[in-house]
N, CA, C and O of each residue as an XYZ file, in Angstrom:
544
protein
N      21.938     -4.760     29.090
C      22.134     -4.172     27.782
C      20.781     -4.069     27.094
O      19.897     -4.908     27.261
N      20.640     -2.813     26.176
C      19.405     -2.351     25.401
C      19.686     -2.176     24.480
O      20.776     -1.646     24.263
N      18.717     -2.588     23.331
C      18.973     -2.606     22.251
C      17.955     -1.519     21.743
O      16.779     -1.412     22.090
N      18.657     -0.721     20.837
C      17.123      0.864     19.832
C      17.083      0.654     18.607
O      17.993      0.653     17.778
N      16.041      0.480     18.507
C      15.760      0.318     16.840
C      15.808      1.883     16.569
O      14.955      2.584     17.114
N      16.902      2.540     15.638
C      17.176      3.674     15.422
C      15.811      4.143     14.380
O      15.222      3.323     13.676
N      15.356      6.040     14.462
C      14.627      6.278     13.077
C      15.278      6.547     12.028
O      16.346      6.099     11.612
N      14.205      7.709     11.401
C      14.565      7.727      9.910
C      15.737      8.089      9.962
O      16.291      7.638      8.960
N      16.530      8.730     10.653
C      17.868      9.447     10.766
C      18.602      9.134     11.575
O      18.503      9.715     12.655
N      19.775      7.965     11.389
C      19.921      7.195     12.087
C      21.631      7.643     12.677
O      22.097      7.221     13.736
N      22.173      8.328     11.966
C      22.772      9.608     12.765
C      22.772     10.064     13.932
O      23.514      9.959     14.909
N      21.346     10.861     13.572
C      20.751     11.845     14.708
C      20.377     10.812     15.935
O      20.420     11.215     17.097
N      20.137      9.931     15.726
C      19.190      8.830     16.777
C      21.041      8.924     17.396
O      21.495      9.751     18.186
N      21.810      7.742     16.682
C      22.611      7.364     17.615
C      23.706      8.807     18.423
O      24.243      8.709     19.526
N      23.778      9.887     17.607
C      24.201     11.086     18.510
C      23.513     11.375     19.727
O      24.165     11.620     20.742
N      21.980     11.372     19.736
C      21.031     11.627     20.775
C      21.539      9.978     21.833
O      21.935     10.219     22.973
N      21.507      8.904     21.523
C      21.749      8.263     22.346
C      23.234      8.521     22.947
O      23.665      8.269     24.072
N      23.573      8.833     22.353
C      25.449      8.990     22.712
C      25.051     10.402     24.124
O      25.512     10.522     25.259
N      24.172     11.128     23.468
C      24.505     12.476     24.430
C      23.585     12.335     25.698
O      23.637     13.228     26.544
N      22.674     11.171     25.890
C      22.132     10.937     27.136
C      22.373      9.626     27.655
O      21.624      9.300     28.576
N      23.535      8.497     27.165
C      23.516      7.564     27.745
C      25.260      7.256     28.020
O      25.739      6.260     28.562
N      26.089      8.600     27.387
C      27.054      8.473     26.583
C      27.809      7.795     25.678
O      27.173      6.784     25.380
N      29.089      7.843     24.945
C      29.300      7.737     23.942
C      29.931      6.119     24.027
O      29.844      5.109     23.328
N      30.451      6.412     25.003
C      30.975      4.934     25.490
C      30.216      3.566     25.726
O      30.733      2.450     25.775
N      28.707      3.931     25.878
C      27.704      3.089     26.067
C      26.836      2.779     24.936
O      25.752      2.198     24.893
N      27.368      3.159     24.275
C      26.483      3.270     22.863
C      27.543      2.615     21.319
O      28.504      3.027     20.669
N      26.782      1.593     21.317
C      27.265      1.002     20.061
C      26.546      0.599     18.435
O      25.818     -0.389     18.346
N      26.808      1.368     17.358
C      26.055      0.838     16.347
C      26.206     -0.448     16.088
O      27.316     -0.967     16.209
N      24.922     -1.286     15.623
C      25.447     -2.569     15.324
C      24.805     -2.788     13.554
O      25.035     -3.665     12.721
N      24.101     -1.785     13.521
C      23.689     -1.793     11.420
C      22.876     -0.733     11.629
O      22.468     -0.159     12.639
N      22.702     -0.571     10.290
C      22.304      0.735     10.093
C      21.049      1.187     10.970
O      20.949      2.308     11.469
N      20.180      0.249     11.082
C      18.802      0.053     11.689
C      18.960      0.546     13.277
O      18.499      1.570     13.782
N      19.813     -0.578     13.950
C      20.219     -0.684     15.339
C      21.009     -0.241     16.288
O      22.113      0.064     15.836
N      20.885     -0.058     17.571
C      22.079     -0.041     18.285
C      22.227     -0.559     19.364
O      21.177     -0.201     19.899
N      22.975     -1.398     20.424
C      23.066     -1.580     21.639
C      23.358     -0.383     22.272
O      23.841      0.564     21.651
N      23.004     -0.329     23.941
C      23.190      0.592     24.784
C      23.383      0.097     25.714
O      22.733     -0.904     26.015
N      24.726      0.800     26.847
C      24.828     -0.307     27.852
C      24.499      0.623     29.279
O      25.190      1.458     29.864
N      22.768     -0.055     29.629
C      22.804      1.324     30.618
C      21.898      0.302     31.625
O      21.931     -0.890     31.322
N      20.942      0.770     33.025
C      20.182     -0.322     33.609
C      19.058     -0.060     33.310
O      18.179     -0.901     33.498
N      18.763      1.205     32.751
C      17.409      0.677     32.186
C      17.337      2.357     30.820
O      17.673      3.495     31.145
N      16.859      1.980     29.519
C      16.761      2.444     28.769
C      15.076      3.418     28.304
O      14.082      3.044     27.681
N      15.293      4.240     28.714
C      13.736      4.928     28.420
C      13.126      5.978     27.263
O      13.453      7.159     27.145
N      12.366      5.406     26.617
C      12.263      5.388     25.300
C      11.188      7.240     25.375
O      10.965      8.075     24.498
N      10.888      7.187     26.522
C      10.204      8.076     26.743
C      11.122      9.147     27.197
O      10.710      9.711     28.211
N      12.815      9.809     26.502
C      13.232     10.796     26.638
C      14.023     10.807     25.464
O      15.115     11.374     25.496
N      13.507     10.103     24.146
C      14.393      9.928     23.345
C      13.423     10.494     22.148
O      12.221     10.421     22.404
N      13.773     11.031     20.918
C      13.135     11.704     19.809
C      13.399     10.278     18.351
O      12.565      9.856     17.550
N      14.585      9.966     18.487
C      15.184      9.447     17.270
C      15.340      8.198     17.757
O      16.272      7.655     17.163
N      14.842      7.485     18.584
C      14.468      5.906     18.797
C      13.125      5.531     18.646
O      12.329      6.021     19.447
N      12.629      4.618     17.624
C      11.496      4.229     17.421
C      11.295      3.214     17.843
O      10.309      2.684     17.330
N      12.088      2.286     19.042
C      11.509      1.408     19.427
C      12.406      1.059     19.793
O      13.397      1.356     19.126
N      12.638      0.118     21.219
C      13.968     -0.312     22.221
C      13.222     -1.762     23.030
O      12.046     -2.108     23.141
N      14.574     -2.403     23.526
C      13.936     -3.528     24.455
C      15.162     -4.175     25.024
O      16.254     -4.097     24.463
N      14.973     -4.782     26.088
C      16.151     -5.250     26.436
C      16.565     -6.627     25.886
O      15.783     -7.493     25.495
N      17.765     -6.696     25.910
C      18.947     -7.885     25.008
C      18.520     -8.958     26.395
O      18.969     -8.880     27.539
N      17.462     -9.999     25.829
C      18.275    -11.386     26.841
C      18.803    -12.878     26.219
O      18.692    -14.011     26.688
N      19.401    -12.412     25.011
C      20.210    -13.266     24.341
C      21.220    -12.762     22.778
O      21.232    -11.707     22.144
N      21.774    -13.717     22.643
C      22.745    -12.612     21.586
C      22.841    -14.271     20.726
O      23.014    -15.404     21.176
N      22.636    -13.743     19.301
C      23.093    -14.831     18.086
C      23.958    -14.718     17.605
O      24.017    -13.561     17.189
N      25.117    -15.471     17.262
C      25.628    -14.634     15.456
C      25.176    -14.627     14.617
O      24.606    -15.713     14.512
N      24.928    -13.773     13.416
C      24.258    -14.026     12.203
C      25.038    -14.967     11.690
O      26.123    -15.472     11.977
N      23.812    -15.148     10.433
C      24.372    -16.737     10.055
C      24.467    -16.158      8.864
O      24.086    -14.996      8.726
N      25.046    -16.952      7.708
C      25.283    -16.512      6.234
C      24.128    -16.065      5.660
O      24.260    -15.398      4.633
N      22.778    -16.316      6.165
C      21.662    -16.113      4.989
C      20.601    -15.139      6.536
O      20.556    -15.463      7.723
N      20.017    -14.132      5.936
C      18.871    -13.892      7.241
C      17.722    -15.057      7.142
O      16.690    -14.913      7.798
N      17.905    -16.191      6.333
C      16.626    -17.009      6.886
C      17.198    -17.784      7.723
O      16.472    -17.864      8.714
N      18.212    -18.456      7.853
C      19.192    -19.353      8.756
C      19.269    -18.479     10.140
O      19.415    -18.904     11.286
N      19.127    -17.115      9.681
C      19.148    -16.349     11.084
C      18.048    -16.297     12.175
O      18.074    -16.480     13.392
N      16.778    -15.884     11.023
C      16.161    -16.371     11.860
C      15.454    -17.474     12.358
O      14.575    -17.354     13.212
N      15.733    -18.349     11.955
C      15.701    -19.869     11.713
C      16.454    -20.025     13.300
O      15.749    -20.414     14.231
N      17.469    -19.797     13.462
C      17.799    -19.834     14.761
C      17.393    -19.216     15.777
O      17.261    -19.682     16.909
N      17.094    -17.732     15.283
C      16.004    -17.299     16.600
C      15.175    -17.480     17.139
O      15.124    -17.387     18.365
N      13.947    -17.901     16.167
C      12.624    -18.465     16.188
C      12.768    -19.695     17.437
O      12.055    -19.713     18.441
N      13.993    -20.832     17.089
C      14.107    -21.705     18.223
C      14.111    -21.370     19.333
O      13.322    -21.769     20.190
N      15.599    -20.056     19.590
C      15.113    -19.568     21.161
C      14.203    -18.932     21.409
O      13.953    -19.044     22.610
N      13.278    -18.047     20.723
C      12.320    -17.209     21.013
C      11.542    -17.933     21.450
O      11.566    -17.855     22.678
N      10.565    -18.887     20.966
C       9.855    -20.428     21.126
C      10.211    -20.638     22.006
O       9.580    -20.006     22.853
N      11.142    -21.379     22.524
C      11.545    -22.405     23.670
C      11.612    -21.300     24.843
O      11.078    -21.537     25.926
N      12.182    -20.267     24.633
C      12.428    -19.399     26.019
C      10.910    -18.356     26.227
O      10.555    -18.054     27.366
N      10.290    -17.987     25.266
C       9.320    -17.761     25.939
C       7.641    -18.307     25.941
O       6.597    -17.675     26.107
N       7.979    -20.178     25.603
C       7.037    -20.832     26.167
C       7.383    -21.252     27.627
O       6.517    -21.574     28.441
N       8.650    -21.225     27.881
C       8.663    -21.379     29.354
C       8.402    -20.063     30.239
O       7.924    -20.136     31.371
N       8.737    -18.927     29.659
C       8.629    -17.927     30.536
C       7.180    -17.733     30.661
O       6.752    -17.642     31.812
N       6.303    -17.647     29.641
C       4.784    -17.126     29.591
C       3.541    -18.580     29.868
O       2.330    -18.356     29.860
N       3.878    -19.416     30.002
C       3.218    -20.644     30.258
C       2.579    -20.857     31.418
O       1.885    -21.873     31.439
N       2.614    -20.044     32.621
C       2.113    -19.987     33.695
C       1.315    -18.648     33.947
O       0.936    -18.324     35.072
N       1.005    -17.614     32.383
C       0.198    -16.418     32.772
C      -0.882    -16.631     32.969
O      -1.513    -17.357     32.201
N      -1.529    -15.989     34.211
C      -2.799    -15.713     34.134
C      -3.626    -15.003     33.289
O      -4.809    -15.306     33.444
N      -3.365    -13.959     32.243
C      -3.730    -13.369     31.730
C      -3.588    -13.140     30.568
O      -2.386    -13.045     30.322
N      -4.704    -12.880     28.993
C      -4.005    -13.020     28.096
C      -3.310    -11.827     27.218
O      -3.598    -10.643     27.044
N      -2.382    -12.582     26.799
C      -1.165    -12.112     26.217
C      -1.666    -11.067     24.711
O      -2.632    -11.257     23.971
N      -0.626     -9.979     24.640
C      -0.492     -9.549     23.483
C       0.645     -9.717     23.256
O       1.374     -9.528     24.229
N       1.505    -10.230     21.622
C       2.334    -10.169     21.534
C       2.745     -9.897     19.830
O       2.113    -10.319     18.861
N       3.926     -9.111     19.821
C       4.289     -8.880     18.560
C       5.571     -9.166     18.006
O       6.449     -8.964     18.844
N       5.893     -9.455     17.198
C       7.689     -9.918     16.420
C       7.835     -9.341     15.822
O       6.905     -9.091     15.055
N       9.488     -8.436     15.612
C       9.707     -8.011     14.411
C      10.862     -8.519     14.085
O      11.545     -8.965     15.007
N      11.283     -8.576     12.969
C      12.662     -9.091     12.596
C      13.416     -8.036     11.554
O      13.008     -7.779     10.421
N      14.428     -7.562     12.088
C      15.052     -6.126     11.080
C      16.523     -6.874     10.652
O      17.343     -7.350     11.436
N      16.618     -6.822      8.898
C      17.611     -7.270      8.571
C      17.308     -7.413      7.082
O      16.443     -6.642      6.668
N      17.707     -8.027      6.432
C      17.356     -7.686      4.728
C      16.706     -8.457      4.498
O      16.252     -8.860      5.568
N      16.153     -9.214      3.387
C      14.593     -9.363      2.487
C      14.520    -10.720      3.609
O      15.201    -11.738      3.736
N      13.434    -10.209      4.263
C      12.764    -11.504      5.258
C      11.101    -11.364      5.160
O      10.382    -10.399      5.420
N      10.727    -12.884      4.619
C       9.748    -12.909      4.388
C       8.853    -12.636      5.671
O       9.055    -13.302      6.686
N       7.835    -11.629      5.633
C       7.148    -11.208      7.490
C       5.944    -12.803      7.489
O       5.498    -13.105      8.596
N       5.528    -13.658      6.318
C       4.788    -14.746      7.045
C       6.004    -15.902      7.872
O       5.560    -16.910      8.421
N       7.402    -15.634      7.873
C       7.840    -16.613      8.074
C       8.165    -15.871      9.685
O       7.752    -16.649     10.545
N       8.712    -14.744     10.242
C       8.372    -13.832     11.163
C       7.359    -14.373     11.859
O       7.621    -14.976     12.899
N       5.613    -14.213     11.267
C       4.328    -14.576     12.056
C       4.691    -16.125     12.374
O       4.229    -16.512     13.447
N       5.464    -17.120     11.609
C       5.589    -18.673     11.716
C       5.950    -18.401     12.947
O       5.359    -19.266     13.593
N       6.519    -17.780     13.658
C       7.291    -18.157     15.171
C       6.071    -17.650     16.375
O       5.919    -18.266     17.430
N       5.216    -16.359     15.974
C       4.164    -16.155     16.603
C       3.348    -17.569     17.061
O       3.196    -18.153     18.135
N       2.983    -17.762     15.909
C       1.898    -19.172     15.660
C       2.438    -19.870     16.348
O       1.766    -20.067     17.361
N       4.002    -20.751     16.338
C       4.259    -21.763     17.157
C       3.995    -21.579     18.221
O       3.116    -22.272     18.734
N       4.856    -20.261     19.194
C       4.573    -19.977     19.918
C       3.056    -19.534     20.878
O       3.094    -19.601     22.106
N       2.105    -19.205     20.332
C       0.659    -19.425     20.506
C       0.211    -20.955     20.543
O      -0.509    -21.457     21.406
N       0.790    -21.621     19.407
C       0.015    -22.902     20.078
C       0.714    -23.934     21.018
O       0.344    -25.078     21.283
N       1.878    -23.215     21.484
C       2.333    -24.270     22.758
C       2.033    -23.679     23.715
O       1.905    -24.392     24.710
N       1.746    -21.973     23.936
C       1.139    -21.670     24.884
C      -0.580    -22.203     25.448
O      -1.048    -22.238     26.586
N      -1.109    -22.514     24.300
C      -2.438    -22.997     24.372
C      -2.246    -23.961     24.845
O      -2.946    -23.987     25.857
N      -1.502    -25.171     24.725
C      -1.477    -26.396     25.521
C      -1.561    -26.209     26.897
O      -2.086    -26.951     27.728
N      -0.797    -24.777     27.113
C      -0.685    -24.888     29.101
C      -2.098    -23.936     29.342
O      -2.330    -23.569     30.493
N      -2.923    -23.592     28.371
C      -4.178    -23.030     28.441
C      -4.169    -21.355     28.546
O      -5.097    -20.725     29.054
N      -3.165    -20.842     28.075
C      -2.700    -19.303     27.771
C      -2.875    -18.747     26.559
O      -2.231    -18.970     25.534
N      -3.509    -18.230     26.674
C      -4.871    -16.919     25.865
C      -3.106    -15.972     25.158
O      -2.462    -15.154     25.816
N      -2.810    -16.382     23.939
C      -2.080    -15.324     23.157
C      -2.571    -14.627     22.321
O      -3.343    -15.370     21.715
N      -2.623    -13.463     21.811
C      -3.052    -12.833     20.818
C      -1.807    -11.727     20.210
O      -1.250    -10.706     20.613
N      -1.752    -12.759     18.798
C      -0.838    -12.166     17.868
C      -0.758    -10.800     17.110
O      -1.718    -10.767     16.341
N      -0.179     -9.917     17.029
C      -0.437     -9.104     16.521
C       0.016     -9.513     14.781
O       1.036    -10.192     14.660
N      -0.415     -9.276     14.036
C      -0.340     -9.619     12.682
C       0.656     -8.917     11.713
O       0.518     -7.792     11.233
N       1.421     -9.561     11.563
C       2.842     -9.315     10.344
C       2.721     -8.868      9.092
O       3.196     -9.618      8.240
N       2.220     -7.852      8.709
C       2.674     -7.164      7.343
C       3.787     -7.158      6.623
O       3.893     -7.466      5.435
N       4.651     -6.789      7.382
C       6.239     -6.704      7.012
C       6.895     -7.497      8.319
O       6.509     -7.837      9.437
N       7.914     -7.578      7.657
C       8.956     -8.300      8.771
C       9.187     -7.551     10.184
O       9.169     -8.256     11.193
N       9.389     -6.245     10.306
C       9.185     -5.162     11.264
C       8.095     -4.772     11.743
O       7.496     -4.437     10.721
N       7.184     -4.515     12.878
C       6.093     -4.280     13.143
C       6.248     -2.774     13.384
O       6.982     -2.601     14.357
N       5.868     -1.748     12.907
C       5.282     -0.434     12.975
C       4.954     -0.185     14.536
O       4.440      0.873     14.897
């Protein structure tokens, strides 16, 4: 499963996904988003997706988006200091978090952790820097 961060016209995005992945595979999940259930999602035949990635975990939201991501941040952290802890090479990496008023330094807070437990296993991260909660 793939998830599209829909554009400005979020309509048009999820019709265009409906008409090349079909309709059945394609689910809105907020105004922003959508799942897609396909084996691999390519962002490079799409007009009205500004950005996609694949789902390898699912939350429920929690009553507040800081509790939300308060819980993500844990798995994001934990699952990809184990996954990236053995790179040879260093890392670029970026977070976005789409959902209503979320502060983007608390967003970069999960970067940072994550950078400095990678540094313990001696892995070169480089953060890309949080303006807003969404990265452009």
């Amino acid at each position: 499963m793939f998830i599209a961060i829909l554009g400005r016209q979020p309509e048009i995005s999820i019709a265009e996904l409906e008409a090349v992945y079909g309709a059945k595979n394609v689910q809105k999940i907020s105004s922003q988003a959508a799942t897609v259930n396909c084996d691999n999602l390519s962002i490079d035949n799409l007009g009205g997706t500004i950005k996609c990635g694949q789902v390898t975990t699912k939350i429920k939201s929690q009553k507040s988006d800081r509790n939300t991501l308060l819980q993500a941040s844990k798995i994001i952290v934990e699952k990809y200091t184990k996954k990236l802890s053995h790179s040879q090479k260093k890392i670029t990496l970026g977070i976005s978090f789409y959902g209503n008023k979320t502060d983007p330094r608390n967003v970069q807070k999960i970067g940072i952790i994550l950078k400095n437990n990678l540094k313990k296993s001696g892995v070169s991260l480089r953060l890309i820097p949080n303006k807003t909660a969404a990265l452009s």
